[in-house]
C-alpha positions as CSV (number, residue, x, y, z in Angstrom):
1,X,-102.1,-38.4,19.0
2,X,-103.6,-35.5,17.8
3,X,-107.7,-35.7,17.6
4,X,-108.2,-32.6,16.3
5,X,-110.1,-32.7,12.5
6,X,-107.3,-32.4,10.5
7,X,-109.2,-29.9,8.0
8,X,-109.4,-27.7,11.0
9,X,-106.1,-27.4,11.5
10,X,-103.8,-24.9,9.9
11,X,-102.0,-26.5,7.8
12,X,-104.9,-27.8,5.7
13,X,-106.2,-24.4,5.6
14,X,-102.8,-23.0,4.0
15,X,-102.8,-25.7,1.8
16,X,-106.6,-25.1,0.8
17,X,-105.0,-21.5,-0.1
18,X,-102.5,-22.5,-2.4
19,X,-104.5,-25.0,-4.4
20,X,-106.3,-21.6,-5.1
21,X,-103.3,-20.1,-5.9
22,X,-101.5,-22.5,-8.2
23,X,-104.8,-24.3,-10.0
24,X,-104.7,-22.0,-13.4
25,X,-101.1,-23.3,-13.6
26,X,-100.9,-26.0,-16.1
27,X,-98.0,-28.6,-16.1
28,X,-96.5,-27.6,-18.7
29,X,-95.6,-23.8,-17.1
30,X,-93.9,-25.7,-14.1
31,X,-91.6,-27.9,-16.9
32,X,-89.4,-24.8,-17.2
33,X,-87.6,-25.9,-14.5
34,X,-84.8,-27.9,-15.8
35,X,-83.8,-29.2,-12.7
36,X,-87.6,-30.6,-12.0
37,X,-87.3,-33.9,-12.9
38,X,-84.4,-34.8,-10.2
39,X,-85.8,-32.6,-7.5
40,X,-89.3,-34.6,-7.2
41,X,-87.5,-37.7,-7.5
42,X,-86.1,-40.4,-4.8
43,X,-85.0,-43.7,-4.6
44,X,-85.2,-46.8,-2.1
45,X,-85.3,-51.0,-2.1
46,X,-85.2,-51.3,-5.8
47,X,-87.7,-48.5,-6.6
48,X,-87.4,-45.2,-8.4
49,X,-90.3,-42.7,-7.5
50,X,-90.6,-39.9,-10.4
51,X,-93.5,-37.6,-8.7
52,X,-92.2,-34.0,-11.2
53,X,-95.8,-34.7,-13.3
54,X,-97.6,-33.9,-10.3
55,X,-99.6,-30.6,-10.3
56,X,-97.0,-29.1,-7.3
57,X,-94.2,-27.3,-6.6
58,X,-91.7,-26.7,-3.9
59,X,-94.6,-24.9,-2.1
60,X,-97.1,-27.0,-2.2
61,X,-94.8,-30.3,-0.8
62,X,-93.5,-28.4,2.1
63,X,-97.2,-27.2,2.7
64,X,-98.1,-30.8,2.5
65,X,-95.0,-32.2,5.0
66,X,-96.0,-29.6,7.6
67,X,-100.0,-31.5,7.4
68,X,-98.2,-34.5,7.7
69,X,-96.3,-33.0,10.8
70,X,-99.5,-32.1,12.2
71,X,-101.3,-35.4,11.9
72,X,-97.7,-37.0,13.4
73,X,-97.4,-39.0,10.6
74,X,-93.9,-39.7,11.9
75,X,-95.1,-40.9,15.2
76,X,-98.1,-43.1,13.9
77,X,-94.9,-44.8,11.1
78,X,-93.1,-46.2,15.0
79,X,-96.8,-46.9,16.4
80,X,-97.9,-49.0,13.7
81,X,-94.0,-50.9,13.3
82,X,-93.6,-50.9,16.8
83,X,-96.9,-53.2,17.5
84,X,-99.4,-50.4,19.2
85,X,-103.2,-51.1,18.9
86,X,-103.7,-48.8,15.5
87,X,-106.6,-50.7,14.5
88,X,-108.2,-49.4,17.1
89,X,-112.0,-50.4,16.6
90,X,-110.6,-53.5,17.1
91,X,-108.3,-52.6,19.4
92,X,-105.4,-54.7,18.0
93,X,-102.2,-54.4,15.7
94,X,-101.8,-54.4,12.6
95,X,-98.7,-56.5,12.4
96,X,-98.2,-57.3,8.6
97,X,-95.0,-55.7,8.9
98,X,-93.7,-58.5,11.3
99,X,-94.4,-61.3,8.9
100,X,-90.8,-59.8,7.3
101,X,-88.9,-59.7,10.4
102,X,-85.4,-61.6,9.8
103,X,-85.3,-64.1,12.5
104,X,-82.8,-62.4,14.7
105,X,-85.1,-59.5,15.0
106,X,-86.9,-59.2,18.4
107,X,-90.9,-57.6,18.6
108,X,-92.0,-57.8,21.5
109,X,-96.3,-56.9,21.5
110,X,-98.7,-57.2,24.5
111,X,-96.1,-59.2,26.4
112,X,-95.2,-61.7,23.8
113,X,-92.1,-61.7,21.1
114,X,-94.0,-62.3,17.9
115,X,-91.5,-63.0,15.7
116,X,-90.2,-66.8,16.7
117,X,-94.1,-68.1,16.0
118,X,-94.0,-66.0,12.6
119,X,-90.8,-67.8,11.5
120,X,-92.1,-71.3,13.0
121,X,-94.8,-70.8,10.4
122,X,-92.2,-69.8,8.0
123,X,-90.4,-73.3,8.6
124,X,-93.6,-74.9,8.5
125,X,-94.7,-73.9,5.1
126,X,-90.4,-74.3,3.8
127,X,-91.5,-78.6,4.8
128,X,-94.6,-78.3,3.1
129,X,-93.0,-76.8,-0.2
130,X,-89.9,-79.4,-0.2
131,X,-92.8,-82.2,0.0
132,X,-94.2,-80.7,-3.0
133,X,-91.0,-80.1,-4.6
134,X,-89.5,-83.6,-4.1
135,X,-92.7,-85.2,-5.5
136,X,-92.7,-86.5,-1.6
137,X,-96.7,-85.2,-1.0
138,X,-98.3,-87.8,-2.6
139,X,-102.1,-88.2,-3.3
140,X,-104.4,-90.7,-1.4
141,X,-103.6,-93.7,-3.7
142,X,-99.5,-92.6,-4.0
143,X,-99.2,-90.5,-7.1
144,X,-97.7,-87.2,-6.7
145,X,-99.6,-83.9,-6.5
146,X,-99.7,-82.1,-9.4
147,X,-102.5,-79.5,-8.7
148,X,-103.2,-77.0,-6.2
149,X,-106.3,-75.1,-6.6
150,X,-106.6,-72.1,-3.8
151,X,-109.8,-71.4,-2.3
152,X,-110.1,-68.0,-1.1
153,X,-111.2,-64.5,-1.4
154,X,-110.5,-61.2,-0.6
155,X,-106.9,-61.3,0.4
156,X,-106.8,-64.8,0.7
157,X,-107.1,-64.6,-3.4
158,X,-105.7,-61.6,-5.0
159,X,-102.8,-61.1,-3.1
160,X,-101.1,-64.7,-4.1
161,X,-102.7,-65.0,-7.3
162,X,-101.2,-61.3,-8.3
163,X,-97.5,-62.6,-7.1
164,X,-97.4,-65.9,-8.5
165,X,-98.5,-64.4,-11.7
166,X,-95.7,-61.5,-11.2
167,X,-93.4,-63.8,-10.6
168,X,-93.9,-67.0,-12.4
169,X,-90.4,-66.6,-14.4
170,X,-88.6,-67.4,-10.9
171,X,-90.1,-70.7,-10.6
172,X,-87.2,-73.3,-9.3
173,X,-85.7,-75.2,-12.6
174,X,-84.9,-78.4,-10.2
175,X,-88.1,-78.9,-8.6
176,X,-91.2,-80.8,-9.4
177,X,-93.5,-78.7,-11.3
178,X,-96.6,-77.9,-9.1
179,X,-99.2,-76.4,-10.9
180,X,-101.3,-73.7,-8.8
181,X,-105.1,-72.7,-9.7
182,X,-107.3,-69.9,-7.8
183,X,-111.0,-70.3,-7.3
184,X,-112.5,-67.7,-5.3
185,X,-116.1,-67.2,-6.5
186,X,-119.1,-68.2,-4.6
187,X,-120.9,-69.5,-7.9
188,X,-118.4,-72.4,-8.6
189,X,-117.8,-71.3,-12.1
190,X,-114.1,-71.3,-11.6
191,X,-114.0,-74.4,-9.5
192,X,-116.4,-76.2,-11.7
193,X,-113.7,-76.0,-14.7
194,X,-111.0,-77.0,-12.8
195,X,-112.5,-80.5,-11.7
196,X,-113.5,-81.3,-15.0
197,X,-110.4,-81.2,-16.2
198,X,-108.2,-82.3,-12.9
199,X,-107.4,-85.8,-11.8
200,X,-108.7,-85.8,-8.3
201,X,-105.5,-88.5,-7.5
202,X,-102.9,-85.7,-8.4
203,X,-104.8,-82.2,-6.8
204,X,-104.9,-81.1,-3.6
205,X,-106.9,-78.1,-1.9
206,X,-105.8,-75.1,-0.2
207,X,-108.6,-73.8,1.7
208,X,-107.5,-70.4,2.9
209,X,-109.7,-68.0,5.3
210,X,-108.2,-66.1,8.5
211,X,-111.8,-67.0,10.1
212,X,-112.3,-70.2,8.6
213,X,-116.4,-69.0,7.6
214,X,-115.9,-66.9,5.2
215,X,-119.1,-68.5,3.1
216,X,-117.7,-68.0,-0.7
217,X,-114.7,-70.2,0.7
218,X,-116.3,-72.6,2.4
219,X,-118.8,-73.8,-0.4
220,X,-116.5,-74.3,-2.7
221,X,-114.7,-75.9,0.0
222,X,-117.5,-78.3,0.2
223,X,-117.6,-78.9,-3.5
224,X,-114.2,-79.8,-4.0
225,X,-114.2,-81.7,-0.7
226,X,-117.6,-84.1,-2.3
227,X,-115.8,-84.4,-5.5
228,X,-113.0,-86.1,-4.2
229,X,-114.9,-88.4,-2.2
230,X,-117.0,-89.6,-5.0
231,X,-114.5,-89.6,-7.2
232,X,-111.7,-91.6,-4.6
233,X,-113.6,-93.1,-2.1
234,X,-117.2,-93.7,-3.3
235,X,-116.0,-95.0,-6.5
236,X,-114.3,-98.0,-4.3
237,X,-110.8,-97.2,-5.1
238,X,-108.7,-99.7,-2.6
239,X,-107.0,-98.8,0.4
240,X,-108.6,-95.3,0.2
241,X,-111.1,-93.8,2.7
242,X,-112.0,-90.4,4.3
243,X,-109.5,-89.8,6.7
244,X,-106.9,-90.7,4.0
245,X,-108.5,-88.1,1.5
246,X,-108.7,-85.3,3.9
247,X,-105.2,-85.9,4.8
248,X,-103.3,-86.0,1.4
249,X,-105.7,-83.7,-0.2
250,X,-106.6,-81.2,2.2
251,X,-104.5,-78.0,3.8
252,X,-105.6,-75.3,6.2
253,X,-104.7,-71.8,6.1
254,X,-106.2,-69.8,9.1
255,X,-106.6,-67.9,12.7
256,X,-108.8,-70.6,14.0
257,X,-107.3,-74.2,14.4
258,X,-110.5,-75.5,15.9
259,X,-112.9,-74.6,13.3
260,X,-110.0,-76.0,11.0
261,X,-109.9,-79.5,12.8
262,X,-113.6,-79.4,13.2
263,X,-114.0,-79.3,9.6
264,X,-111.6,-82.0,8.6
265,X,-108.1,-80.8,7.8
266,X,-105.3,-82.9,9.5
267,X,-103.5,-81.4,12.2
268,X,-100.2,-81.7,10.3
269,X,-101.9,-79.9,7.5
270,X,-102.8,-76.7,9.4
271,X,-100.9,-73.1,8.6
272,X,-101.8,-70.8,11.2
273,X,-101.9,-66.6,10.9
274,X,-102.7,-64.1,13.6
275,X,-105.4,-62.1,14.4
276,X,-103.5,-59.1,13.8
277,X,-102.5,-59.7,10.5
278,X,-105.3,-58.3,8.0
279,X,-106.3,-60.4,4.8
280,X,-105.5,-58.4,2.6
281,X,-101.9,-57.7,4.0
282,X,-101.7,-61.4,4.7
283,X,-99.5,-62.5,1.7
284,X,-96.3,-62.5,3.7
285,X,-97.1,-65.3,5.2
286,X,-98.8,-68.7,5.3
287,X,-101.7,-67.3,3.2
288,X,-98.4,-66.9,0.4
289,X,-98.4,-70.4,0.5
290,X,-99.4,-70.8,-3.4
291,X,-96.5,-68.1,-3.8
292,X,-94.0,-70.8,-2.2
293,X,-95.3,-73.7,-4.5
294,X,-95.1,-71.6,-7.3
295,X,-91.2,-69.7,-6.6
296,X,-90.0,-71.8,-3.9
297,X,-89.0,-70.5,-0.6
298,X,-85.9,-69.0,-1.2
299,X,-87.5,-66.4,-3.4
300,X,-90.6,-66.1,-1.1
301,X,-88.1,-65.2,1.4
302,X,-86.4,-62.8,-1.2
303,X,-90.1,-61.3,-1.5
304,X,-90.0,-60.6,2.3
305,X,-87.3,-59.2,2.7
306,X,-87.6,-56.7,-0.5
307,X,-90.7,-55.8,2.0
308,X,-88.5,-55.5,4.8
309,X,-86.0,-53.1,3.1
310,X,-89.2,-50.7,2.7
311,X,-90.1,-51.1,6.1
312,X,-86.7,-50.0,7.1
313,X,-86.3,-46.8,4.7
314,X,-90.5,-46.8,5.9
315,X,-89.1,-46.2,9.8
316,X,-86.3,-44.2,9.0
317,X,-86.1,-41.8,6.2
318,X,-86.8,-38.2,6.6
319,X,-90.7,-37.4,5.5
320,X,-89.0,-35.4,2.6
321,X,-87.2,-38.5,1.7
322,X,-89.6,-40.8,2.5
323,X,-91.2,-42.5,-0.6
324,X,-94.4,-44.5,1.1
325,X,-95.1,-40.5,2.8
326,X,-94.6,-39.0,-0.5
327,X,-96.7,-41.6,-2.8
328,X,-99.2,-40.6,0.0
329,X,-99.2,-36.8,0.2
330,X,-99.5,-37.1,-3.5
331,X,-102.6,-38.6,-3.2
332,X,-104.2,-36.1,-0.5
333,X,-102.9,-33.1,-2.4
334,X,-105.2,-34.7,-5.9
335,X,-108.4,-35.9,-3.9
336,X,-108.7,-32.9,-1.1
337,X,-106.8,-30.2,-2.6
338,X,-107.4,-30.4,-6.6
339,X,-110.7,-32.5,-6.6
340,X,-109.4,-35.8,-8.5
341,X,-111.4,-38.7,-6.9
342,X,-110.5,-41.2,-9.9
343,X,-106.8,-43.6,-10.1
344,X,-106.2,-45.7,-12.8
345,X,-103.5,-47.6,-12.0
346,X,-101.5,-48.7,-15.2
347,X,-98.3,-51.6,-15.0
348,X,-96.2,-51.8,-18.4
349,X,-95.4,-55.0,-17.8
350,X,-97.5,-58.2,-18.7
351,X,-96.6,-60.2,-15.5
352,X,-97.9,-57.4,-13.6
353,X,-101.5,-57.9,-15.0
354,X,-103.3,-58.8,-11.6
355,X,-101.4,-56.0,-9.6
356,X,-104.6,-53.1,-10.1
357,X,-106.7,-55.4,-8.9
358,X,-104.6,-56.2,-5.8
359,X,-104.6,-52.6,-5.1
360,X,-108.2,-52.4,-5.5
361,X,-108.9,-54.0,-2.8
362,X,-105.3,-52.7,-0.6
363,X,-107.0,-49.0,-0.5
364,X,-110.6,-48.5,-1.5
365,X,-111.3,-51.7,1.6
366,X,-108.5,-49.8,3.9
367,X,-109.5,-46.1,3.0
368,X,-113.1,-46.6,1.8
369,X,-113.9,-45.0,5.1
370,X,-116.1,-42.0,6.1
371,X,-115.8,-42.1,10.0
372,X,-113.3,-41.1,11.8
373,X,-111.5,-42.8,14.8
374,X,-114.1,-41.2,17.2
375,X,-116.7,-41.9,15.3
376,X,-116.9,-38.8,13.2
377,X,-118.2,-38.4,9.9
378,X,-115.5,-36.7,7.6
379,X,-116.8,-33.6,5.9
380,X,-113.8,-33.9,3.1
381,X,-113.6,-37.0,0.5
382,X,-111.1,-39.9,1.6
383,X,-110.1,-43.0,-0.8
384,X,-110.6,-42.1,-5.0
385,X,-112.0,-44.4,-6.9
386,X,-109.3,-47.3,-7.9
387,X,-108.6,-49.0,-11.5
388,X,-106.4,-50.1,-13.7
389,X,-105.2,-52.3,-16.7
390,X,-102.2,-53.1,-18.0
391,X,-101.3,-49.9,-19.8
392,X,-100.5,-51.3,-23.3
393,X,-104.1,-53.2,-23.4
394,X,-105.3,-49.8,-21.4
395,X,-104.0,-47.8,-24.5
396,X,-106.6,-49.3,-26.5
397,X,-109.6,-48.9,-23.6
398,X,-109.9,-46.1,-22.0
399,X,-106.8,-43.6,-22.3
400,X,-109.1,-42.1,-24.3
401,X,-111.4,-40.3,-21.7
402,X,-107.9,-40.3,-19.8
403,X,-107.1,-37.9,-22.7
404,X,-109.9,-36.5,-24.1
405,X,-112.6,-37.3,-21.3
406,X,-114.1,-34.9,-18.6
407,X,-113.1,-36.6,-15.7
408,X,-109.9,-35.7,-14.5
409,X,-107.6,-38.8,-13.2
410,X,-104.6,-39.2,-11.5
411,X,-102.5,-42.3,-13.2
412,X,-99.7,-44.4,-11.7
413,X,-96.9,-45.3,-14.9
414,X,-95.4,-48.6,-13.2
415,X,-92.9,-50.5,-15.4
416,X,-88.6,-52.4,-14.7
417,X,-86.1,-50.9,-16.7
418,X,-84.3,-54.0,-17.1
419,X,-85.9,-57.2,-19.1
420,X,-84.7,-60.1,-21.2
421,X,-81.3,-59.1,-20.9
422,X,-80.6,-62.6,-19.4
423,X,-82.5,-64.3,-22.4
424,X,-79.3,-66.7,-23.7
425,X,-80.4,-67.2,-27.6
426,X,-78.5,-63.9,-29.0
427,X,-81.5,-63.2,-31.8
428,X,-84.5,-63.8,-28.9
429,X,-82.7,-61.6,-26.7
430,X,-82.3,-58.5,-29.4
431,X,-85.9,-58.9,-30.1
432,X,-87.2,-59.4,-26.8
433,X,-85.4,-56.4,-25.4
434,X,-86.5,-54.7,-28.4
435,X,-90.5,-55.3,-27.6
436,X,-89.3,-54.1,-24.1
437,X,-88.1,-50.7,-25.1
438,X,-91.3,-50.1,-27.1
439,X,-93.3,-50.8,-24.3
440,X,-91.1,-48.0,-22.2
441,X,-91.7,-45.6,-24.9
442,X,-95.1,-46.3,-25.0
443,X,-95.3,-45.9,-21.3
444,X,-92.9,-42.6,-20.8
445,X,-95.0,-41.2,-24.2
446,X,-98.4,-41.3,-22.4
447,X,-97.4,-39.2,-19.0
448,X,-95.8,-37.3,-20.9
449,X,-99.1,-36.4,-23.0
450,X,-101.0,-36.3,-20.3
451,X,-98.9,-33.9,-18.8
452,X,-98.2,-31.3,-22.2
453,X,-101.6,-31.8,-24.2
454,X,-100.9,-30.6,-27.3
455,X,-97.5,-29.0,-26.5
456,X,-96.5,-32.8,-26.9
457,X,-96.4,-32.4,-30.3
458,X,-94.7,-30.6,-32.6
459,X,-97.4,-29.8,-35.4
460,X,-97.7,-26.3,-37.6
461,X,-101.4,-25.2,-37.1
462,X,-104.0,-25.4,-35.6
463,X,-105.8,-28.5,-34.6
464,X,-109.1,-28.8,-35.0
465,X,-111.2,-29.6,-31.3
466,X,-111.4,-33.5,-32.3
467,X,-108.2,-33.6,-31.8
468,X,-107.3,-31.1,-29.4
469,X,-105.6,-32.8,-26.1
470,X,-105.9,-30.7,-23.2
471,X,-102.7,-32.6,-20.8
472,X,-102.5,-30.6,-17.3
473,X,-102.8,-34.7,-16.0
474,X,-101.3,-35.4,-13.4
475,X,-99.5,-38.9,-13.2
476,X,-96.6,-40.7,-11.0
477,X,-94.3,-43.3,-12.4
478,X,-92.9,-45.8,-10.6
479,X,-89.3,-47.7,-12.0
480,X,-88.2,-51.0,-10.9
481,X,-84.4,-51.4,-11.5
482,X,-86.3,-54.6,-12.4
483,X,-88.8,-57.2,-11.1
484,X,-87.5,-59.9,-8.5
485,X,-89.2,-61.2,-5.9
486,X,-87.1,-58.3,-3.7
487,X,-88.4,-55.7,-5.9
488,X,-92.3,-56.5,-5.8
489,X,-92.3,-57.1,-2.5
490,X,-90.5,-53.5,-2.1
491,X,-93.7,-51.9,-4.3
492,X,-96.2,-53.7,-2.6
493,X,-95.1,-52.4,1.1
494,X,-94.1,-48.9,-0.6
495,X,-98.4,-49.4,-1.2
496,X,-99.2,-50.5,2.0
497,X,-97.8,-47.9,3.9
498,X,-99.1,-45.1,1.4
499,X,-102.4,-46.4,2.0
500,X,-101.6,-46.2,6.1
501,X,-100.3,-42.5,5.7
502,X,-103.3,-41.4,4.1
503,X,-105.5,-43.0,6.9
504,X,-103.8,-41.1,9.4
505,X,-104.2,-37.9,7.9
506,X,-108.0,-38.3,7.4
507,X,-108.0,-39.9,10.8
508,X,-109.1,-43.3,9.7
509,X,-108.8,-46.7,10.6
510,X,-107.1,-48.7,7.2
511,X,-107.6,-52.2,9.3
512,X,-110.8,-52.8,9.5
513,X,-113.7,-53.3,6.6
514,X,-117.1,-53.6,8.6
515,X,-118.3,-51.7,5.1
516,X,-118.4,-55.4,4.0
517,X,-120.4,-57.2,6.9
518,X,-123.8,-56.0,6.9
519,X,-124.2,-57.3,3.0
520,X,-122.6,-60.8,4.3
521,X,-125.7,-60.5,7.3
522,X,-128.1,-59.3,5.0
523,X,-126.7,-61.7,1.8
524,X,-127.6,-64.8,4.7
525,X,-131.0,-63.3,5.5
526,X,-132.0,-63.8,1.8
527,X,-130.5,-67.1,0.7
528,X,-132.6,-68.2,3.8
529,X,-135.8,-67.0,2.3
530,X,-134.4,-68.2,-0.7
531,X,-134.4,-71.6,0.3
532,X,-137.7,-71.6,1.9
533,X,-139.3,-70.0,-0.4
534,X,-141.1,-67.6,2.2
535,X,-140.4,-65.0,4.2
536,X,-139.9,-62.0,1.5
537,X,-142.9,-60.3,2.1
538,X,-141.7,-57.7,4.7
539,X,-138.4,-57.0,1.4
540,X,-138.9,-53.9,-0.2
541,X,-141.1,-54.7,-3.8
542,X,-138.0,-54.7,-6.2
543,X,-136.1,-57.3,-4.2
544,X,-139.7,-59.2,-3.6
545,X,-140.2,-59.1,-7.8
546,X,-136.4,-60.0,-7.7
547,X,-136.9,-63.2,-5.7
548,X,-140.1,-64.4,-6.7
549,X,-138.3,-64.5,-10.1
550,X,-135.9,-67.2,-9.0
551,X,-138.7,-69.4,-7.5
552,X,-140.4,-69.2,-10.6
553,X,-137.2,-70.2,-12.3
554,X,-136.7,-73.0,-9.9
555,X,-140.5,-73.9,-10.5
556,X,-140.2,-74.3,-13.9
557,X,-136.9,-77.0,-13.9
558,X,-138.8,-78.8,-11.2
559,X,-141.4,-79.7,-13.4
């Protein structure tokens, strides 16, 4: 691999030429081209990839293939798929791609053919689910479960909450209705709600961390875990006790067994994942658990294989072709070339409302990164700033600085082309599909204003400045022939593998996040003090005000 800084090479000094060169052009100059729209176009796994509202030309993508030809994005695509120690300050894989292996595929890393264990798991969680499904996982005194509430955070949250939202018209007609739930904050406020209102006969908890200490986890953990035991055992219910609760009410979802067992959860009951998956690429498997309960496995393993079919076109297709390399030189052309540090990220469709969030997460804790491999500190920006909304709701938030604002921003247009055509009452369906086409035209009509300004419209005069729209934004949209489990899981790779081709050109590491560990040290360090109410007086004076102000607090409801 090449170690050189990549903005020392040539190619990112040609391209730092020709942003010079084509900045004064505005969009709308490039839209004489007739032929634009097809030429920055491609296709794969579902997806349509429309990049012609970028702020390019033919010039500036062949300037940006020849950067990606000297950071060898080509050979880090067969590292990374082939199982070589890319996260390297951690000196391990980052395997998320073998999780959608079909079973007859063979990947052999550090000695050992991975993907038998992953499919074991697979088959593990496919038992699991048909208990659920046949009203056979019962509750400690027989009835069947009902409610799964999911503790996690992180990726142990917002990737299955985001897909069993997406996906929650794909539930199985002829199985038992499980309903699933998602607590991940460290306050209890969403746990608390649930188990006022949940029977603790009919729930069961899902306590899902790949280290099994994450602490926002475990204390609700902890909660639910007393709840039920007052509530079913205290409470002198017969024939119930402790190991029965655990047992019927309890799964595991983690790298470490032992610190599973030693904290209660049946043997039987225990999902494993590998170190080399990270948790926020850790849908694919057992951690998509809830995504199982919710769709059923044969459309989790639709979702997986929609992954794998972008892995494939991922490995293979030429970086010209290649839509995960060209989301991604998109991206490094707007944040190092044209200085756009802000992405909103904007889904026209209602069941994709948790999908910025997931993506959140996916890049700015992959690509929030200002080291290099070697240790370096980059001299050139890395990850923009990620948000988004659904666009409709968006519409009436903030496309007005999108618009009218200061700050420029790159926005992602994600929306199917096909919905409710398979709604059977005739009326419903016209009006359904019509709703559906107005959300399209709402979604074409905005890039397409951010792109023109006031060319947009046709309107004698002149406009005043209140109303003046300057366009020159750049935006990608992103077409789903429609959403199915093989689609979205065909998006969320194409986003994966963006975010891992932008890492390799700014020559960081996407798989690791030790940005987050020193608040979780210091975070400990205070609830200590906290607790016994000493300690603080070494804390700088705001944070010594800060927690003085709780003890007073806690003074005052003592008394």
């Amino acid at each position: 691999m090449n170690h050189a800084p990549i903005d020392q090479t040539g190619a990112w000094q040609r391209l730092k030429e020709h942003a010079e060169e084509v900045r004064p052009t505005h969009l709308r100059e490039l839209f004489a081209d007739q032929a634009r729209g097809s030429a920055f176009t491609r296709r794969a796994a579902g997806l349509t990839l429309d990049l012609s509202k970028q702020r390019w030309n033919d010039t500036t993508l062949e300037r940006l293939l020849d950067l990606a030809r000297e950071a060898e994005v080509s050979q880090r695509i067969q590292a990374l798929l082939s199982g070589e120690h890319v996260n390297v300050s951690e000196d391990r894989p980052a395997l998320h791609t073998a999780l959608r292996l079909p079973a007859e595929a063979s990947l052999v890393v550090d000695g050992e053919d991975v993907v038998p264990g992953v499919h074991a798991t697979l088959d593990r969680m496919a038992t699991m689910v048909e208990r659920f499904h046949s009203r056979q996982w019962r509750g400690a005194t027989g009835r069947p479960i009902h409610d799964v509430v999911n503790l996690g955070v992180g990726g142990s949250d917002l990737g299955p909450l985001m897909v069993t939202h997406a996906l929650a018209d794909y539930r199985p007609t002829d199985a038992h209705h499980v309903e699933v739930h998602f607590a991940s904050t460290m306050d209890g406020s969403q746990l608390a709600d649930y188990l006022k209102r949940f029977n603790p006969e009919t729930t069961l908890f899902v306590i899902s961390s790949k280290s099994f200490t994450t602490i926002d986890t475990l204390s609700n953990a902890r909660t639910a875990r007393d709840w039920l035991m007052a509530r079913l055992v205290e409470d002198g219910i017969q024939g119930v006790d402790e190991e029965m609760v655990m047992r019927q009410h309890f799964i595991g979802v983690s790298a470490k067994p032992d610190k599973m067992s030693e904290w209660g959860i049946a043997e039987a009951n225990q999902l494993l994942f590998w170190e080399w998956v990270g948790g926020r690429y850790s849908l694919w498997g057992a951690i998509g658990l809830p995504i199982a309960l919710v769709i059923g496995m044969a459309n989790f393993r639709e979702l997986l294989a929609g992954a794998h079919a972008m892995d494939k076109h991922f490995a293979a297709a030429p970086l010209g072709d290649n839509l995960p390399v060209l989301l991604a030189l998109a991206g490094i052309w707007n944040v190092n070339f044209l200085d756009i540090r802000a992405h909103s990220i904007l889904p026209y469709d209602g069941r994709l409302e948790h999908f910025a969030a997931y993506l959140e997460q996916l890049e700015m804790e992959s690509n929030g990164k200002s080291a290099t491999h070697d240790g370096r500190q980059v001299n050139y920006s890395t990850c923009p700033v990620l948000w988004g909304q659904l666009g409709p709701n968006a519409q009436h938030a903030f496309y007005q600085l999108l618009h009218q604002g200061t700050q420029p921003v790159v926005c992602d247009f994600i929306a199917p082309l096909k919905r409710y055509d398979d709604v059977e009452d005739a009326a419903t369906r016209q009006h359904l599909m019509g709703q559906h086409r107005l959300t399209l035209a709402n979604c074409f009509a905005q890039s397409r204003l951010l792109m023109l300004g006031d060319d947009a419209i046709d309107e004698p005069g002149e406009r005043p400045g209140h109303k003046r729209y300057r366009g020159n934004q750049p935006s990608t949209t992103l077409l789903l022939d429609r959403l199915t489990p093989a689609t979205l899981g065909a998006l969320i790779a194409l986003y994966e593998h963006k975010v891992f081709v932008q890492a390799t050109i700014w020559g960081i590491n996407s798989f690791d996040q030790w940005g987050v560990e020193l608040g979780k040290q210091i975070a400990g360090e205070t609830e200590r003090i906290l607790a016994e109410r000493q300690g603080h007086e070494k804390m700088d004076a705001s944070t010594r005000a800060l927690v003085e102000a709780v003890w007073n607090a806690e003074r005052e409801n003592e008394r």
